[in-house]
N, C-alpha and C positions, 0 to 999 in steps of 0.2 A: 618593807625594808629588805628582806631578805630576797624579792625579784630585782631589786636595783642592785643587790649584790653580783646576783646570778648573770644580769646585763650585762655587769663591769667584764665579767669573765668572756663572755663573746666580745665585748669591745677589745678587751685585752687580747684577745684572738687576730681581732680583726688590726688592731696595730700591730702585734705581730707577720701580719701577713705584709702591712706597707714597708717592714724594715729590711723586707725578704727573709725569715725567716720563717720555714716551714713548716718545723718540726714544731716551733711555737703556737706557729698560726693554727695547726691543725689539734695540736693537745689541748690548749685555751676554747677556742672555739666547740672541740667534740664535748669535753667534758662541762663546760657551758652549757651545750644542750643538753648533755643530761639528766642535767638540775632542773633544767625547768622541765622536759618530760615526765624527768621522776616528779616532781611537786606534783604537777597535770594530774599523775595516776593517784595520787595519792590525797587531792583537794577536793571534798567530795561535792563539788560545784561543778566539777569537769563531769561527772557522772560515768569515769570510766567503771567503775564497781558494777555499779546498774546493772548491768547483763549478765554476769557473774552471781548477782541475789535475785535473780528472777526463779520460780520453781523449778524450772529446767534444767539449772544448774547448781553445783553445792558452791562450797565456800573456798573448798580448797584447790577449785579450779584457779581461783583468782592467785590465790598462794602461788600457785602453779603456772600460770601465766607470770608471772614477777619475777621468780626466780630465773626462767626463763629470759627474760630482759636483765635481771643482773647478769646471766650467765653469760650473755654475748658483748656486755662491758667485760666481762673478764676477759672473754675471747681480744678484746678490741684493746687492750690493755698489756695484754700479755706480746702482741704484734708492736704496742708503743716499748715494750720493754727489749724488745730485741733489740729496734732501731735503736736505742740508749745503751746497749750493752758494750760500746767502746766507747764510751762517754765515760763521765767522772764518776766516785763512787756512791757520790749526794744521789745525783741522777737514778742509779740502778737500786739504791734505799728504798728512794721514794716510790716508783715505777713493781719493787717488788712488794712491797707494804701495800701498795692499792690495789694491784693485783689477789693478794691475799685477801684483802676487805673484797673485794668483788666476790670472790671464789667463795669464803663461808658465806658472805651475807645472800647467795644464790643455793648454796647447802642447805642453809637455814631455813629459807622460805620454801623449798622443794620436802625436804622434810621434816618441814613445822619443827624442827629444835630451836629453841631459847638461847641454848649456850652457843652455837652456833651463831646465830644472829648476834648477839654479844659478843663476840671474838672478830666478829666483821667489824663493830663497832669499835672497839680493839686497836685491832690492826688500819682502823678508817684515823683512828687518833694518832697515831705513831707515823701517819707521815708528815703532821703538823710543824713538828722542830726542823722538819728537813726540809719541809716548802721552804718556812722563812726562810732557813740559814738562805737555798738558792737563790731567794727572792733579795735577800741583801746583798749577797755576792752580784747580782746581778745589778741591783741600781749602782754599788759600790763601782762595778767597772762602765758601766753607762757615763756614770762622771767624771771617772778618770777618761776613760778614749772618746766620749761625742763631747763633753763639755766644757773639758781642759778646765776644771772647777780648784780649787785649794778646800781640802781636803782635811776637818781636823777630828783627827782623834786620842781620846782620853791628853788631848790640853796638847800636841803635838802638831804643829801646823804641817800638812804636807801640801806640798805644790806639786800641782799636775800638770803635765804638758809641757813649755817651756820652760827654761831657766827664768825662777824671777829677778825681776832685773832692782 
């Protein structure tokens, strides 16, 4: 269930890229792969650990390799928050909210804190209200400008597009 989700978000990439827009295509599609790399690392079938529990190595190399890879989503995150930063204030919410869940949840794993790791999870929560809200705003003007749809809200008919005749 949750790789057909992870899909959605590279398809959703990937129509972003047919409507031309980039900033979509490329946010949907990166953080798409994310999920399913991070699942990869983290499903112990992929047998990324293995090398990491061999005698040769401790435990907190693995820790340390992760945080590592959170760290350069935050890197790659922080470069998506620039380009947002004369966008709207939804946009720069969300963009610094992930950013921050990146940044502890790579503290956390780096130096094995708990609370840290919880404050990533935190801060990974709090950009939920602000996806949707963009994600409504977004189907909301879809319909209004590609569908020229009539539009009702709380019992209020609105008409899109032309004058209904």
């Amino acid at each position: 269930m949750n790789l057909l989700f992870l899909n959605s978000q590279l398809l959703a990439g990937l129509g972003e890229f047919f409507v031309g827009n980039t900033f979509g295509a490329t946010a949907f599609s990166s953080y798409g792969a994310f999920w399913l790399s991070y699942a990869a690392i983290l499903v112990p079938s992929f047998n990324v650990a293995a090398p990491y529990s061999a005698a040769s190595s401790s435990p907190e190399e693995f820790k340390t390799a992760i945080s590592f890879f959170l760290f350069g989503w935050f890197i790659f995150t922080f470069l998506m928050l620039l380009a947002m930063l004369k966008h709207s204030v939804a946009f720069v919410f969300l963009f610094t909210t992930l950013d921050m869940a990146f940044l502890t949840l790579a503290l956390g794993e780096y130096f094995a804190k708990e609370a840290l790791i919880k404050a990533g999870g935190v801060f990974g929560t709090c950009t939920l209200p602000d996806r949707y809200w963009l994600e409504l705003t977004y189907h909301v003007y879809l319909g209004i400008v590609f569908f020229r749809s009539t539009l009702c809200v709380f019992g209020v008919v609105l008409h899109t597009g032309s004058d209904p005749k």
